[in-house]
BASE-162531 format. One record per residue (C-alpha): chain; residue number from 1; z, x, y. Coordinates in Angstrom, 2 decimals. Each point is the difference from the previous one (the first is absolute). Example, Ala and Ser with C-alpha at 12.3 -4.5 7.8 and 13.67 -1.06 7.14 Angstrom:
SITE  ch    i       up     east    north
SITE   A    1     7.80    12.30    -4.50
SITE   A    2    -0.66     1.37     3.44
//
This chain:
SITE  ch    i       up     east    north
SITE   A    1    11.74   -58.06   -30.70
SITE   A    2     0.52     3.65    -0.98
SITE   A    3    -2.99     1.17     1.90
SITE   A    4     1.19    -2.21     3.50
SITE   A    5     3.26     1.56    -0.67
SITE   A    6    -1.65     3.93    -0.19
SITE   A    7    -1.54    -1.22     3.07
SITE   A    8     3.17    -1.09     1.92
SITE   A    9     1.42     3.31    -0.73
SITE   A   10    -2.75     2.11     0.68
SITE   A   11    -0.31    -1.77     3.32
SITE   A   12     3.20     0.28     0.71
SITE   A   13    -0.05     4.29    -0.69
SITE   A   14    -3.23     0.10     2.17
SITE   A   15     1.75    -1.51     2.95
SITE   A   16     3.29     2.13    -0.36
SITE   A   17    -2.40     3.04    -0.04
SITE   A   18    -1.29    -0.94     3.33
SITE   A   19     3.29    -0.68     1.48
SITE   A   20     1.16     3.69    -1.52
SITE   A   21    -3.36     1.33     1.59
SITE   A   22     0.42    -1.73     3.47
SITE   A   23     3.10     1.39     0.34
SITE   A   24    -1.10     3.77    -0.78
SITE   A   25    -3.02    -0.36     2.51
SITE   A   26     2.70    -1.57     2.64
SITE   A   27    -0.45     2.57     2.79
SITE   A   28     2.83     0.77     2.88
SITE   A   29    -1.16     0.34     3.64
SITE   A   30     1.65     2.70     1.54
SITE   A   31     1.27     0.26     3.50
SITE   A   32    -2.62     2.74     0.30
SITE   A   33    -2.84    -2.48    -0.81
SITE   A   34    -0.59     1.37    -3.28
SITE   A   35     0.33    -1.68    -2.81
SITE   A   36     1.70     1.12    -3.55
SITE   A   37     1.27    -1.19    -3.54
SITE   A   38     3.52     0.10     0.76
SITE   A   39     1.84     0.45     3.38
SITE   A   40     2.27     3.11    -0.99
SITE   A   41    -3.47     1.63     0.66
SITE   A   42    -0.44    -0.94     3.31
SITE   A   43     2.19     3.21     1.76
SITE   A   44    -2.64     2.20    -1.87
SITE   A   45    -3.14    -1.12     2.28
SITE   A   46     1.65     1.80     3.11
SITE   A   47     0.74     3.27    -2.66
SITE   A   48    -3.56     0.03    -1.10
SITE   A   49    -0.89    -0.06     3.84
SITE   A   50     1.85     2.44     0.93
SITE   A   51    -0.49     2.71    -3.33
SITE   A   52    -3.51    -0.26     0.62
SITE   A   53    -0.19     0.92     3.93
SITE   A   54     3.13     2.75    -0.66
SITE   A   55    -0.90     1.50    -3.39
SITE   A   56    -3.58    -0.73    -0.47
SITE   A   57    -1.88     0.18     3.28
SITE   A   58    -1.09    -3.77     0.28
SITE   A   59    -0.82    -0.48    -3.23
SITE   A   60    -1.79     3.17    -1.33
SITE   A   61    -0.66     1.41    -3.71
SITE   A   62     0.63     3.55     1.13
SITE   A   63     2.62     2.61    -0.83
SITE   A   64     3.00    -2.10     0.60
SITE   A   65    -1.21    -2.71    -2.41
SITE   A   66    -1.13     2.22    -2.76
SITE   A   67     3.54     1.85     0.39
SITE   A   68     1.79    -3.69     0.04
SITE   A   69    -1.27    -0.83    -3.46
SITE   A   70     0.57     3.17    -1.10
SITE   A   71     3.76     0.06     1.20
SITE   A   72     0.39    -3.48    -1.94
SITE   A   73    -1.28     1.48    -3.43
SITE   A   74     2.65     2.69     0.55
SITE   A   75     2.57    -2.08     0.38
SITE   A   76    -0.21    -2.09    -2.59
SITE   A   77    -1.05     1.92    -2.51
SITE   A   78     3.55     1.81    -0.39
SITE   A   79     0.92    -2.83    -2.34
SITE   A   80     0.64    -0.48    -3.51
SITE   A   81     0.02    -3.20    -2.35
SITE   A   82     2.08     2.48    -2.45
SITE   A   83     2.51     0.23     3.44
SITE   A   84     1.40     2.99     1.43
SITE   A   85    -2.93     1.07     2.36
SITE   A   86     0.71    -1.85     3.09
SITE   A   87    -0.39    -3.40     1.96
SITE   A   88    -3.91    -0.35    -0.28
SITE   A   89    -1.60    -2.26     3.37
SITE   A   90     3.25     0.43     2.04
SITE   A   91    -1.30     2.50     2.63
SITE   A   92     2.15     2.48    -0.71
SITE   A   93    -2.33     2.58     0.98
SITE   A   94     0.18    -1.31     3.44
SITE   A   95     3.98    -0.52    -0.05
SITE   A   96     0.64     3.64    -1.72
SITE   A   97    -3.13     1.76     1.34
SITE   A   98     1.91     3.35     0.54
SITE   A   99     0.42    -0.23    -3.52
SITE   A  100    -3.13    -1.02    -1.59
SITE   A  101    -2.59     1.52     2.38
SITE   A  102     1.53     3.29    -1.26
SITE   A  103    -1.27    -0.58    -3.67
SITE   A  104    -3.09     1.89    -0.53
SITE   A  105    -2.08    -2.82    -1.13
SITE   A  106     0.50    -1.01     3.40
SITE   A  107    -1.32     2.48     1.57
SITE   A  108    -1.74    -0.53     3.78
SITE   A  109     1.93    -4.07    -0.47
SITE   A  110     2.31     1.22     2.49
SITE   A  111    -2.67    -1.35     2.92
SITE   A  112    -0.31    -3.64    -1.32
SITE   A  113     3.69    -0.57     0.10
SITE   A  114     1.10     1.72     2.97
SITE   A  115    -2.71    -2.59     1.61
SITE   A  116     1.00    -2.85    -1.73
SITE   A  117     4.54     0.91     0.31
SITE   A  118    -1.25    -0.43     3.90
SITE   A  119    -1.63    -3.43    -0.43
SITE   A  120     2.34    -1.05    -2.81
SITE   A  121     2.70     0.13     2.45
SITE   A  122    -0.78    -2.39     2.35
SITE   A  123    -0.81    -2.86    -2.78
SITE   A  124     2.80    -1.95    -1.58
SITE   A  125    -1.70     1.09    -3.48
SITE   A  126     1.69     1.60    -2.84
SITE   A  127    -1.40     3.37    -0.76
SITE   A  128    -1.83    -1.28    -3.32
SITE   A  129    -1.20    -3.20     1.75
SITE   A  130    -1.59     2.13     2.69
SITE   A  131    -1.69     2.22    -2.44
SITE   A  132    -1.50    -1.80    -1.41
SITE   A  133    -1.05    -2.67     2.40
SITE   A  134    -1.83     3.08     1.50
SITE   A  135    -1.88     1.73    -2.61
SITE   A  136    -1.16    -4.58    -0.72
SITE   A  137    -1.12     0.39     3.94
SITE   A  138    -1.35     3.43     0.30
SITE   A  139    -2.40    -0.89    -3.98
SITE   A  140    -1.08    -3.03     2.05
SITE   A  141    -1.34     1.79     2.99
SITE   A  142    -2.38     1.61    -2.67
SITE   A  143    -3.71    -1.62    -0.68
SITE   A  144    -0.43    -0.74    -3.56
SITE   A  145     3.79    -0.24    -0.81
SITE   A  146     1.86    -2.76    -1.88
SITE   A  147     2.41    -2.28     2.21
SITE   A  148     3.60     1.30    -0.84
SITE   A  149     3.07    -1.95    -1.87
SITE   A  150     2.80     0.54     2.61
SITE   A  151     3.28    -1.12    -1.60
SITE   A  152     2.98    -0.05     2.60
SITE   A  153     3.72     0.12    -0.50
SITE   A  154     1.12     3.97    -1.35
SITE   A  155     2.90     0.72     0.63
SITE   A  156     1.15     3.35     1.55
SITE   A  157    -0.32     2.84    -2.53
SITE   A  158     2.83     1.70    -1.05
SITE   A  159    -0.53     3.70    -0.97
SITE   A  160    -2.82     2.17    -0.33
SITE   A  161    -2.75    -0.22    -2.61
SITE   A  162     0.40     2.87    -2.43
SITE   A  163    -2.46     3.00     0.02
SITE   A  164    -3.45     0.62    -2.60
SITE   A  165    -0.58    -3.62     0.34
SITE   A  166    -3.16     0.28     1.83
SITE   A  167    -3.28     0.85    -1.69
SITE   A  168    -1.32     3.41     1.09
SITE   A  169    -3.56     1.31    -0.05
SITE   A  170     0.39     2.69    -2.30
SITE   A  171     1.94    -2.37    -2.93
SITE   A  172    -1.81    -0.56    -3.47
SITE   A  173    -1.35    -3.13    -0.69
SITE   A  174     2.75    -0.52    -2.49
SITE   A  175     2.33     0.87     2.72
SITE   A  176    -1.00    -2.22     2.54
SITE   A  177    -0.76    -3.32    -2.64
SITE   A  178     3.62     0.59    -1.25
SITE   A  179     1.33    -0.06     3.73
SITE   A  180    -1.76    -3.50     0.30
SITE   A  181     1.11    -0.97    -3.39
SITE   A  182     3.58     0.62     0.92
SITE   A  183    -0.32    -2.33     3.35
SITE   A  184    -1.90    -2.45    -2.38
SITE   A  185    -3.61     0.16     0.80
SITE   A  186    -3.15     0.36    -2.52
SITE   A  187    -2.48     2.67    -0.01
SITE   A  188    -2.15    -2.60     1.81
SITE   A  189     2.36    -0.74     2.43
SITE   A  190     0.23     3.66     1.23
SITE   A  191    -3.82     0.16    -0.36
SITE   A  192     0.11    -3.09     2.82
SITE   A  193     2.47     1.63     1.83
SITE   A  194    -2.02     2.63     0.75
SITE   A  195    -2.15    -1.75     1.88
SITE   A  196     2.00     0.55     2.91
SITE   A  197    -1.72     3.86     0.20
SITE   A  198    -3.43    -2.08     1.61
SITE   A  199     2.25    -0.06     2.76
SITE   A  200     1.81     3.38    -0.48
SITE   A  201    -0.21     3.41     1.60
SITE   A  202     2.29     2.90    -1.44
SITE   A  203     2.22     2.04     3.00
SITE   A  204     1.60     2.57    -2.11
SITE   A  205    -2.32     1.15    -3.13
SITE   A  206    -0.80     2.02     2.72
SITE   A  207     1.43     0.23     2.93
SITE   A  208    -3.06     1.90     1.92
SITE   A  209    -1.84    -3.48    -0.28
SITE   A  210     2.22    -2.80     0.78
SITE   A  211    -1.52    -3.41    -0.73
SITE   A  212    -2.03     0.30    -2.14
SITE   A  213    -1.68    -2.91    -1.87
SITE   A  214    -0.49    -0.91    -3.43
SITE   A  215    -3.61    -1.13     0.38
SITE   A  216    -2.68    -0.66     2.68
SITE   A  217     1.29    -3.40     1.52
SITE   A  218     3.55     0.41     0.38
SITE   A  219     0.10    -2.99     2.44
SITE   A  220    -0.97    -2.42    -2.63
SITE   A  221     1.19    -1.37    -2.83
SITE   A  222    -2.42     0.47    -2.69
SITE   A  223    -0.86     1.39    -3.27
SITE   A  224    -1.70     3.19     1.69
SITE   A  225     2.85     2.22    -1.46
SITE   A  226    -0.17    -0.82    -3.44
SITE   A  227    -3.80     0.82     0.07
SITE   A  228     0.39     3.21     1.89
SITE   A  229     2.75     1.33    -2.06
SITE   A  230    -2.06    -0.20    -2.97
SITE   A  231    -2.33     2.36     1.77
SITE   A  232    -0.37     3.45    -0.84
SITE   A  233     1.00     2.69     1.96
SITE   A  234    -0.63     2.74     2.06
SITE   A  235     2.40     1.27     2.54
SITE   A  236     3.47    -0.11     1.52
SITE   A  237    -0.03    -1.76     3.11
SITE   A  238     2.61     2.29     2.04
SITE   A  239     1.69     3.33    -0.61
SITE   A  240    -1.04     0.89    -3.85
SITE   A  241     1.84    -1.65    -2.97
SITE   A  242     3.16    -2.02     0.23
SITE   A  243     2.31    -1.12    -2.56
SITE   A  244    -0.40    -3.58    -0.20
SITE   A  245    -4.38    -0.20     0.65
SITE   A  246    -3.21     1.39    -2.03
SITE   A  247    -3.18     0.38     1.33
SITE   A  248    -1.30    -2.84     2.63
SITE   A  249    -3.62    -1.35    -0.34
SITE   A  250    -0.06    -0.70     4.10
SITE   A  251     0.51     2.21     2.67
SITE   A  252     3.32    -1.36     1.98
SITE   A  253     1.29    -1.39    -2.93
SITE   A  254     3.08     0.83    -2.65
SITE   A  255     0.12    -1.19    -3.49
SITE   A  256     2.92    -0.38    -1.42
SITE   A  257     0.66     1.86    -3.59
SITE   A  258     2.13    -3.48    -1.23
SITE   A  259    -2.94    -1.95     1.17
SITE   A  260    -2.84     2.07    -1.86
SITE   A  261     1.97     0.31    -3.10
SITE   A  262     1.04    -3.80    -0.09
SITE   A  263    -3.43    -0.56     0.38
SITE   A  264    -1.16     2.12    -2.70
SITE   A  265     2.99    -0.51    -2.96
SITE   A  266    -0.65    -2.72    -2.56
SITE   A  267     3.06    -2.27     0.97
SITE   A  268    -1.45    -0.45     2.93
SITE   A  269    -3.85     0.79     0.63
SITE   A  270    -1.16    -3.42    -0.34
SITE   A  271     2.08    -1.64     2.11
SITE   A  272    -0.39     2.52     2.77
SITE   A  273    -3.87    -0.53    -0.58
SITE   A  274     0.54    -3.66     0.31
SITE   A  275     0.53    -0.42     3.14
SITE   A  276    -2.88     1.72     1.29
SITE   A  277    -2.00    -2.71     1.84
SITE   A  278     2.47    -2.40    -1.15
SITE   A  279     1.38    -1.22     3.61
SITE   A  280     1.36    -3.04    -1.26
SITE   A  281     1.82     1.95    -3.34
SITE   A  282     1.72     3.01     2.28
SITE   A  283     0.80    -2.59     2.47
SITE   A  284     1.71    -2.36    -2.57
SITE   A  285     1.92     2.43    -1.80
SITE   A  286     1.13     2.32     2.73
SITE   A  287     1.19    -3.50     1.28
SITE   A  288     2.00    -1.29    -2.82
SITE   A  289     1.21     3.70    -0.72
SITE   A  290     1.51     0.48     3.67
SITE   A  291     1.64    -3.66    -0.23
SITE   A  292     1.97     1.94    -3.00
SITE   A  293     0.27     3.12     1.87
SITE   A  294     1.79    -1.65     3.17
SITE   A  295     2.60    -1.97    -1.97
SITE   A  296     0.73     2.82    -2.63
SITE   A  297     4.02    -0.65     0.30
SITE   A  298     0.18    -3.22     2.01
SITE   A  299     0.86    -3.22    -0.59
SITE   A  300     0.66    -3.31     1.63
SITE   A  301    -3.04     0.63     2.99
SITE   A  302    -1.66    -2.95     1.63
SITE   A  303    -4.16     0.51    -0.09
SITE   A  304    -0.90     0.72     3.86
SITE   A  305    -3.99     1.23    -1.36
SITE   A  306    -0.82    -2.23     2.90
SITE   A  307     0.93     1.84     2.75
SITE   A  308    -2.53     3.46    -1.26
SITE   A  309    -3.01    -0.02     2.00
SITE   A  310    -3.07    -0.62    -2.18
SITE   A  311    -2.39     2.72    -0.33
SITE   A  312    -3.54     0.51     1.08
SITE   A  313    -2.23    -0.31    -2.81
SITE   A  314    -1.91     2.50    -1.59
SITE   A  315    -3.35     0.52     0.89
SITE   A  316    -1.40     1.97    -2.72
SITE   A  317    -1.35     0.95    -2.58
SITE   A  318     1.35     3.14    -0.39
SITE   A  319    -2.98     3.07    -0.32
SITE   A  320    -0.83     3.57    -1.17
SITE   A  321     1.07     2.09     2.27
SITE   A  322    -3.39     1.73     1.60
SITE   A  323    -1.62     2.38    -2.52
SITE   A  324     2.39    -1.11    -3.07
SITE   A  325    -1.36    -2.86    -2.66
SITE   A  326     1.60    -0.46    -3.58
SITE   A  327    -0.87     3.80    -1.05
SITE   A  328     3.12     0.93     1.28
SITE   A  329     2.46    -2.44    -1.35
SITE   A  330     2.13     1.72    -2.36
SITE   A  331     0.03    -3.09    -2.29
SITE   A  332     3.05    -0.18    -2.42
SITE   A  333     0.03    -3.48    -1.20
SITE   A  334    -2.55    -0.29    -2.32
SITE   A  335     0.53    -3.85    -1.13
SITE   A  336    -1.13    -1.57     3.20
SITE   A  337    -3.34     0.30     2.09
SITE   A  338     0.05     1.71     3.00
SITE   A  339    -0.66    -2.07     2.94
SITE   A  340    -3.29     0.10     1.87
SITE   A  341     0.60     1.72     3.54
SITE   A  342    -2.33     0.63     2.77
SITE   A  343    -0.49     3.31     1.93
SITE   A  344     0.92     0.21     3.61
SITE   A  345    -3.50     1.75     1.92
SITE   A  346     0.47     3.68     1.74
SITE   A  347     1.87     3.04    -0.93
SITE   A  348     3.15     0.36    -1.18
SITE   A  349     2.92    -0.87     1.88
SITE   A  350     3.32     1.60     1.58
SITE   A  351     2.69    -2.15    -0.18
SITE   A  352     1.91    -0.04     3.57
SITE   A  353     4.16     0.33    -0.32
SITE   A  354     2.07    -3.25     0.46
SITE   A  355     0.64    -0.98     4.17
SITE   A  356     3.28     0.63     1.07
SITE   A  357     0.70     2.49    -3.09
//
């Protein structure tokens, strides 16, 4: 009798569990003819249309979409959980840019929102909303990247995040993990953050070289960075030394000084060597670290991840550049096996600028 009873109840929580789950796959057809999770989303289809023919050329990882995900880390990061440091996600960078594009961590930023103020405009978004919906767009349009949480519903900023909020090249270590401690992120969760510089290319470390990358396949999404930062080097790739890089193992490409030293310090050298060749790791975590990111000081938004275009996969692995092979990792992490790599074939390469830079 006990056990038929068990029974009856377990039944009985099995088919309440499918009624629960039927009613979070329910999808909404939009007048659009696409279909989403809950109708509030449907007026973003037509948004996502129109940001990616006006802001991103059709769809294209290039210098507007690198410069989107950029502006969205800036924004939010000028947030606190102790308080007193600003709104977080709320697009205030857009809303106040004469303000915040004068701060000098963010420097050559000016471009990214005087293009977006233009499209921002003729949306009915709020500034955080739009944002952010474009730095989920502009990641998708990359190869290799993860498929963006959008979260809709900020509402309009009201002031100015403060200044030395932003992360700067030339920090400390212990400079730049405190910054993310005080916005409530791990060391790991800045490590996956960083991921973002695969698809990266510095303006204003120096200005005789604008758009620079980070590493040799700034159009994808990969892992490529975290190898070649590790890499050791042997020139600058523009006008001499630069506060803010040390020496570059390509031609055409800048390493950052934060990168190489997060790389190489012992909070953080074996996470930074983890997600070499790890696609699936850098794509996870720089996922679930942007979903914290982009709601950094927001609450009460409706989940619209539906409307983000879903990337093109990556094609991988990644390689070697041509005439480098594990001799020339700079290994720091000593607890964990380097990953097996293969060489690309033929000389060493140059590493062209970003297009439209």
């Amino acid at each position: 009798m006990a056990f038929a009873r068990l029974s009856s109840i377990v039944a009985i929580a099995l088919a309440a569990t499918q009624v629960a789950n039927a009613g979070l796959t329910k999808r909404v057809t939009c007048s659009t003819g696409q279909t989403t999770a809950n109708a509030k989303c449907c007026a973003l289809f037509p948004v996502v249309d129109f940001i990616q023919q006006n802001l991103f050329d059709g769809g294209e990882c290039g210098e507007e979409a690198h410069s989107a995900l950029r502006l969205s880390f800036h924004d939010a990061i000028g947030f606190s959980i102790h308080g007193g440091k600003g709104g977080g996600a709320d697009g205030s960078i857009l809303a106040f840019n004469q303000t915040e594009t004068a701060f000098h961590a963010n420097g050559g930023i000016d471009d990214i929102t005087d293009r977006q103020f233009t499209v921002w405009q003729q949306t009915d978004l709020s500034a955080g909303d739009f944002v952010h919906l474009a730095a989920a767009i502009g990641t998708g349009n990359c190869p290799g990247a993860p498929r963006l949480q959008f979260m809709f519903g900020r509402p309009a900023p009201v002031a100015a995040a403060p200044d030395l909020t932003v992360p700067e090249p030339t920090d400390s270590v212990t400079s730049i993990l405190a910054r993310f401690a005080d916005a409530g992120f791990s060391a790991a969760e800045a490590v996956a953050l960083l991921s973002s510089h695969s698809v990266a290319a510095a303006d204003v470390v120096d200005p005789t070289i604008p758009g620079t990358p980070f590493d040799s396949t700034a159009g994808t999404f990969d892992t490529q960075v975290f190898l070649e930062v590790l890499l050791k080097g042997t020139a600058f790739p523009g006008n001499g030394s630069q506060p803010g890089e040390v020496l570059s193992p390509l031609a055409g490409e800048m390493r950052l000084q934060s990168d190489f030293l997060i790389s190489q310090d012992a909070r953080t050298a074996c996470l930074w060597q983890a997600m070499i060749n790890d696609q699936n790791r850098m794509m996870t975590q720089f996922k679930a670290a942007m979903a914290k990111l982009q709601t950094l000081g927001q609450k009460g938004l409706t989940d619209c991840s539906d409307v983000v275009p879903v990337p093109a996969p990556f094609a991988g692995p990644i390689k070697f550049p041509a005439s480098f092979s594990q001799a020339d990792v700079q290994i720091a992490c000593h607890t964990a096996r380097f990953p097996t790599i293969q060489t690309v074939a033929g000389p060493a390469p140059t590493v062209a600028p970003v297009p439209g830079s």
